[in-house]
C-alpha positions in Angstrom: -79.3 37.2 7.3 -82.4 39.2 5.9 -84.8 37.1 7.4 -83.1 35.8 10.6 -84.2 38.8 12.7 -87.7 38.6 11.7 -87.8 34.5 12.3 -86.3 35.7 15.9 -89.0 38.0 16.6 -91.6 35.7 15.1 -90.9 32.9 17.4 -90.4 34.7 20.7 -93.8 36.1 19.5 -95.3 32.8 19.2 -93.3 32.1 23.1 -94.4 34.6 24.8 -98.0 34.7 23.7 -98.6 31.1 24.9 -96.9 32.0 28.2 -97.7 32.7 31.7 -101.3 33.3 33.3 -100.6 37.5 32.7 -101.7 37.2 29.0 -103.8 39.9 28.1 -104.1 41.0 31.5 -103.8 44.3 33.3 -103.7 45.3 36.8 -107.2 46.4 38.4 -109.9 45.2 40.9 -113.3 43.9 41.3 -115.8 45.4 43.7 -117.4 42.5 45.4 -121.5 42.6 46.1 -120.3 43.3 50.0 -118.9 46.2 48.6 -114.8 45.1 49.1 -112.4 46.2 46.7 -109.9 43.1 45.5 -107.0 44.0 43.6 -105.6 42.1 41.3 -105.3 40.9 37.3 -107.9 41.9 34.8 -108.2 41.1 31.1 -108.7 43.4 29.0 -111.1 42.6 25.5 -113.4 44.6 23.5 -116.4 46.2 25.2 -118.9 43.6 24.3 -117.0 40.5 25.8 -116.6 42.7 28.6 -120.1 43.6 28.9 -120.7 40.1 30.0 -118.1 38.7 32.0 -115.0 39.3 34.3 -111.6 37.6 33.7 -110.1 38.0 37.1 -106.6 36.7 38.8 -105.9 37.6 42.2 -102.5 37.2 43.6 -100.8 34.8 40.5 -103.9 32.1 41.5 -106.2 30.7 38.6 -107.9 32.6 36.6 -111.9 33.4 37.7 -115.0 34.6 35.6 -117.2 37.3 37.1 -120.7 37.6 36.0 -122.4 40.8 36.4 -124.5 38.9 38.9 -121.2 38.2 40.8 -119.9 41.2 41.5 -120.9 45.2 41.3 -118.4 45.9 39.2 -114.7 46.2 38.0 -112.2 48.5 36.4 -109.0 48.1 35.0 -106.6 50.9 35.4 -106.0 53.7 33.4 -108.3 52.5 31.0 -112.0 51.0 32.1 -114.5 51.2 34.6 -117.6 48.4 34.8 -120.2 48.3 36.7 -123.3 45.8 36.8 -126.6 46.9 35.8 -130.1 45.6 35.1 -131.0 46.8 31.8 -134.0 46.9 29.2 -132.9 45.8 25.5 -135.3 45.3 22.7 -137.8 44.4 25.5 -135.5 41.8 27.3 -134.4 42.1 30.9 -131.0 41.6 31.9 -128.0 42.3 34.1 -125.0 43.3 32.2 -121.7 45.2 32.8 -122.1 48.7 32.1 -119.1 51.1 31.3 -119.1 53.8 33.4 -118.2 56.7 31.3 -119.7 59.9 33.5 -120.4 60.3 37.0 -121.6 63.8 38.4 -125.7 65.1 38.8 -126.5 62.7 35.9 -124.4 59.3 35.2 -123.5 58.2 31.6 -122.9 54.4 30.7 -122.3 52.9 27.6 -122.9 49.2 26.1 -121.9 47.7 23.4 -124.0 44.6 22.0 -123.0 42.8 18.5 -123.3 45.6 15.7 -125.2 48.3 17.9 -124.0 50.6 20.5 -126.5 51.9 23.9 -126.1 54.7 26.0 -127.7 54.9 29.7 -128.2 58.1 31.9 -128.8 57.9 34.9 -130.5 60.8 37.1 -131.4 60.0 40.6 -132.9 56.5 41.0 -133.6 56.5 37.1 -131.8 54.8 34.5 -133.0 55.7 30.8 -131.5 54.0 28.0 -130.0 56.5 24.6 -131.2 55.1 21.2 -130.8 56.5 17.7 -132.2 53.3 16.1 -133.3 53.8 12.5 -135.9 52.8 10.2 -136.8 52.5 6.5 -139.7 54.9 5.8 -141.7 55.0 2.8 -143.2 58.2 1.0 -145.5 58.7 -1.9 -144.0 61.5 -4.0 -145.3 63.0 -7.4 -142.9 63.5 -10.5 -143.5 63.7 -14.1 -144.9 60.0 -14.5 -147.1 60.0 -11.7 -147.3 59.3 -8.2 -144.0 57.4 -6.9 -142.7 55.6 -3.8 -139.5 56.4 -2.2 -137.9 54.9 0.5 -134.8 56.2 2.4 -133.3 55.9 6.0 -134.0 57.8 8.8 -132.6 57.9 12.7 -135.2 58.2 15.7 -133.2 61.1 17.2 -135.0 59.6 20.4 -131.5 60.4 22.5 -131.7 63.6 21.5 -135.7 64.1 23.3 -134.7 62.3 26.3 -131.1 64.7 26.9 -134.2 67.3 26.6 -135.8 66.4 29.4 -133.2 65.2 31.4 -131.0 68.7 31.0 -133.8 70.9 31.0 -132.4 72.8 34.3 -129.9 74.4 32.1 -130.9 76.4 29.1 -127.2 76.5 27.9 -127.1 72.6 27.5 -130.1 72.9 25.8 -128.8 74.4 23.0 -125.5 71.5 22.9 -128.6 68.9 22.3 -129.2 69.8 18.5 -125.8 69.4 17.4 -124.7 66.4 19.4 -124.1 63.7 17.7 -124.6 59.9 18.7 -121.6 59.3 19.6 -118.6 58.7 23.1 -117.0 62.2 23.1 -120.1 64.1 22.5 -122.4 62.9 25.0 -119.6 62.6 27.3 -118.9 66.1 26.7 -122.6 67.0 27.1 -122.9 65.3 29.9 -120.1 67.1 32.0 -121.1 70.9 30.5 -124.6 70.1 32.5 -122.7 68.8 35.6 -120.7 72.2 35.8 -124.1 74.1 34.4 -126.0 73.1 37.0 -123.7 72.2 40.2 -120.6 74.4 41.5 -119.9 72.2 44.6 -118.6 68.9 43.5 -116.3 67.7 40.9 -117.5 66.0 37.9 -115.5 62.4 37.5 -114.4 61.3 34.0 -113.6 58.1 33.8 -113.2 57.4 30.1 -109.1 58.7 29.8 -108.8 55.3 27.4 -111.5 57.7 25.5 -109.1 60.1 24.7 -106.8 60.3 21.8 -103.0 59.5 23.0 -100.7 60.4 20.9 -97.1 59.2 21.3 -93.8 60.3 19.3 -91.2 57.3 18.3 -87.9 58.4 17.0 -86.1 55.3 15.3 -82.9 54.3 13.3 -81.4 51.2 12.2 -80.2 49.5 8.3 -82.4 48.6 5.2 -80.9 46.1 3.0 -82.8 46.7 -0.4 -82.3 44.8 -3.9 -83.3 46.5 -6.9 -85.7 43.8 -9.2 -87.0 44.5 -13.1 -90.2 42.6 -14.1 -89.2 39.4 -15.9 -85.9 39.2 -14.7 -84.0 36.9 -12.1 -81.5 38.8 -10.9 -80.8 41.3 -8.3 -78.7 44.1 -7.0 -78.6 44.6 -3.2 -77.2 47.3 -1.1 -77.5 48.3 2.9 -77.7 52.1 4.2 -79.0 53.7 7.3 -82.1 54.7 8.3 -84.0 57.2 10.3 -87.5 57.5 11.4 -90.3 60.2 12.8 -93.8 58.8 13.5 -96.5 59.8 15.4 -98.4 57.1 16.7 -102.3 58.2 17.7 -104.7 55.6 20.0 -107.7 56.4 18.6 -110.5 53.7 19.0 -112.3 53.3 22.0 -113.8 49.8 21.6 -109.7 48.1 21.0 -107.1 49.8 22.2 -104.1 47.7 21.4 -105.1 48.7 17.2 -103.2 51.7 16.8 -102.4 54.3 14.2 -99.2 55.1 12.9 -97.7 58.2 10.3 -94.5 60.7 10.1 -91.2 60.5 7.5 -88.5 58.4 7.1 -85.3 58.9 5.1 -83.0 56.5 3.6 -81.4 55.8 0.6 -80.7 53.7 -2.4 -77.6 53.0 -4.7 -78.3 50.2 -7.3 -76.0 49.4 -9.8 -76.2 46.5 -11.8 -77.1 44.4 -15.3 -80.7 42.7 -16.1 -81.2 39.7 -17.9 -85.0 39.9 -19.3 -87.2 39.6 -21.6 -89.4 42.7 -21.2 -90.3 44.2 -24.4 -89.8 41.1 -27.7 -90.0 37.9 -25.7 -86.1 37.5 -26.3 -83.4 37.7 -23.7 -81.6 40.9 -23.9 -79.9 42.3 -20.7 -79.9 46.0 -19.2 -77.6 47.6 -17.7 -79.3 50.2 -14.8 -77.3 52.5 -12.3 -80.2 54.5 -10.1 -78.9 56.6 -6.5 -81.5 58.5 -5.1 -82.7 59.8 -1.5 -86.2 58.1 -0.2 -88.8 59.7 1.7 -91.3 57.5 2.9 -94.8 58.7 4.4 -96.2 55.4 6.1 -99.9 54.8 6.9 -99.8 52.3 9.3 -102.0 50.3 11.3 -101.0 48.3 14.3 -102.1 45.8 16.7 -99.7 45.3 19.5 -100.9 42.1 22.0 -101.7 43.0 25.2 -99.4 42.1 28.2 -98.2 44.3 30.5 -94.2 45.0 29.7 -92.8 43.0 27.0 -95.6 43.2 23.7 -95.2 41.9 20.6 -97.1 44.4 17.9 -97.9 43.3 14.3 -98.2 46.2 11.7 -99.3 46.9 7.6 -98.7 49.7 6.0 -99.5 51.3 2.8 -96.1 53.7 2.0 -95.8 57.0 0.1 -92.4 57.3 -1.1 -90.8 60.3 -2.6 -87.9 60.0 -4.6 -85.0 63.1 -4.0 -82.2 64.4 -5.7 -82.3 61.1 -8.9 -79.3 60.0 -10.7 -80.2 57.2 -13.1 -79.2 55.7 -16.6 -80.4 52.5 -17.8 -78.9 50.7 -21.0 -79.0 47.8 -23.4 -76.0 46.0 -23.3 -75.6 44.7 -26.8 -76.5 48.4 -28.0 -74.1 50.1 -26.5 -76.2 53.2 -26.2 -78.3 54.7 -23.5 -82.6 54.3 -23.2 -84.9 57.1 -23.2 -86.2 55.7 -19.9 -88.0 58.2 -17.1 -87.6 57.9 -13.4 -90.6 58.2 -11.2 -90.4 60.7 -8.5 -93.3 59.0 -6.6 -93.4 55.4 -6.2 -96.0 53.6 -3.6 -95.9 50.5 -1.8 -96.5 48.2 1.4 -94.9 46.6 4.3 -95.6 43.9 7.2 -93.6 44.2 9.9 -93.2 42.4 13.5 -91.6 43.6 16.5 -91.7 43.7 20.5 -92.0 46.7 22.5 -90.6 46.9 26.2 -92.6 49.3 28.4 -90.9 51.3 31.0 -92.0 52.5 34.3 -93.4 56.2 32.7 -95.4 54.4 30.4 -92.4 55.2 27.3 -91.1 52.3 25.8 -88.1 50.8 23.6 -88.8 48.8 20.3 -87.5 46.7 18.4 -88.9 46.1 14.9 -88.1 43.9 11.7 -90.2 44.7 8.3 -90.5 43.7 5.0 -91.9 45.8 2.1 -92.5 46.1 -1.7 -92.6 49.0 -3.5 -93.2 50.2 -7.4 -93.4 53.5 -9.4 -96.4 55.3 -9.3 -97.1 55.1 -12.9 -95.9 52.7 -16.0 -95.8 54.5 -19.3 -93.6 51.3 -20.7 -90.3 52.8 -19.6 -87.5 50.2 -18.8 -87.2 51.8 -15.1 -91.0 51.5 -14.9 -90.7 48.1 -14.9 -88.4 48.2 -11.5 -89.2 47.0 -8.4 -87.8 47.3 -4.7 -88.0 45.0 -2.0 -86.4 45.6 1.6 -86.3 44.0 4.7 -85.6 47.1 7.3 -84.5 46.5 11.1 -85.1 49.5 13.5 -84.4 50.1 17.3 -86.8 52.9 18.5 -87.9 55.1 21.3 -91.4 56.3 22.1 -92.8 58.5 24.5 -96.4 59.8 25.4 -96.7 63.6 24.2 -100.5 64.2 24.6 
């Protein structure tokens, strides 16, 4: 039984994935080069695969690649906004898909191209590429041995000189430049205080709202069914109690949305009773007798990746788990002594997890969940006491709600 829910979810994972032509896809348009908006089915990758190309279904038909030669542009809703520009890029000339991040007096467009990230503004007719590309520079130094050479890193800051002259209307942006760093949210930020600096007529369009950190809460309960292990041994006690969650689950890269980040408390508890045979201290079986109850607290650190369709998403997750142990009632004992150990119970124990699950999104963008996750979990230190030799596995299934609160 412990492992038939997560088999279930692991091979309508593997079904669903392989499925119909929506994969991956989210609803959107492309602007054609006549200027006509098509709606339709776009999917959605990191920025540099969509820097170069267009995945595009219109009305259930096959799927097409757009070039940036093909069309002006696309954007996929609520999230991102391409459109095709000829660029200049370690002296090569080419058209690529921009993102459109700002548009107001000045436009700001980002690119993303292997390991390095560009930056475009646009004023007027004039597109001028952002850099902060760094070098190794060498200087002669004197110390107590004599002249030296030392070499270190160091940033152009040429962003920074061209945000100079491009803002140079407005003496309050000015003084943003020194402090802005090379990064989305700053210059976008930047950006937009010299659009309302400098014009009061128009409104200045974000575009980036996949930029912004959402942050979603996910109330959950469901059953862990936990056996208690001790290092050497075979055998196994079990029990099943309830469980109750609290996470907060944060969006917070711009580049992959469907990674997520996950933390909050959940309670449950354990109630092992049972006897050990081992050979943990003389190499000779000898059999314990361990009774432990306790409350857990568990502070996850999780990180998931949930695939991308549009209502029914399977999401993979790890986590590294902080557990606390409350209100401990333990006794461990050698059987053939017929007297209790001097043993210690750990109050903080640690482990991970890897779980799999599906998520159903509703109409207001909150969602159900079903999840199924197995973890491992030890004391936080081993000082040689029999109950520092325990370990707990569990295999936890939750139902869960989650709604958009930021």
């Amino acid at each position: 039984m412990k492992k038939k829910i997560f088999l279930f979810l692991l091979i309508l994972t593997l079904f669903i994935m392989p499925g119909n032509g929506q994969k991956g896809y989210r609803p959107g348009y492309i602007i054609t080069n006549d200027s006509v908006m098509v709606q339709g089915q776009i999917k959605l990758h990191s920025n540099f695969q969509n820097s170069k190309n267009c995945e595009f279904i219109e009305r259930n038909q096959n799927v097409r690649n757009y070039t940036p030669d093909d069309i002006k542009g696309y954007r996929i809703e609520q999230s991102r906004y391409y459109v095709s520009k000829d660029v200049v890029i370690d002296s090569l000339k080419q058209r690529v898909f921009l993102e459109y991040l700002v548009h107001g007096i000045v436009d700001l467009f980002y690119y993303k191209d292997h390991d390095k990230e560009y930056y475009f503004i646009q004023k007027g007719n004039q597109l001028i590429m952002l850099s902060n590309t760094g070098s190794l520079v060498t200087v002669k130094k004197n110390g107590k041995e004599g002249e030296y050479e030392e070499t270190y890193f160091k940033n152009s800051n040429q962003y920074k000189r061209i945000l100079q002259y491009i803002f140079q209307e407005s003496p309050e942006v000015l003084n943003e430049i020194p402090s802005t760093s090379f990064d989305y949210r700053p210059l976008i930020k930047i950006t937009k205080d010299y659009h309302k600096a400098v014009c009061k007529d128009n409104t200045c369009i974000d575009f980036t709202r996949s930029t912004l950190k959402s942050l979603d809460l996910e109330p959950s309960f469901g059953f862990i069914n936990s056996w208690l292990g001790l290092k050497t041994s075979k055998n196994y006690v079990y029990n099943i109690k309830p469980y109750f969650g609290l996470l907060l689950r944060l969006k917070p890269f711009k580049s992959y949305t469907m990674w997520n980040f996950l933390t909050g408390l959940n309670y449950s508890s354990n109630d092992f009773h049972g006897d050990y045979d081992n050979t943990l201290y003389d190499g000779y079986h000898q059999k314990y007798h361990i009774n432990t109850k306790y409350s857990v607290l568990s502070i996850p650190l999780t990180v998931d990746y949930s695939f991308p369709l549009e209502k029914l998403q399977p999401f993979i997750s790890m986590s590294y788990n902080n557990v606390l142990i409350l209100n401990a009632k333990y006794s461990a004992q050698r059987i053939d002594n017929y007297y209790p150990l001097d043993s210690y119970f750990r109050k903080y124990q640690f482990g991970v997890s890897l779980g799999l699950g599906l998520r159903y999104i509703l109409e207001n963008k909150s969602y159900f969940f079903l999840k199924n996750e197995f973890g491992y979990r030890i004391p936080g230190a081993n000082f040689g006491y029999v109950l520092d030799k325990t370990r707990v596995y569990s295999d936890l299934i939750t139902i869960g709600y989650g709604i958009k609160i930021k």
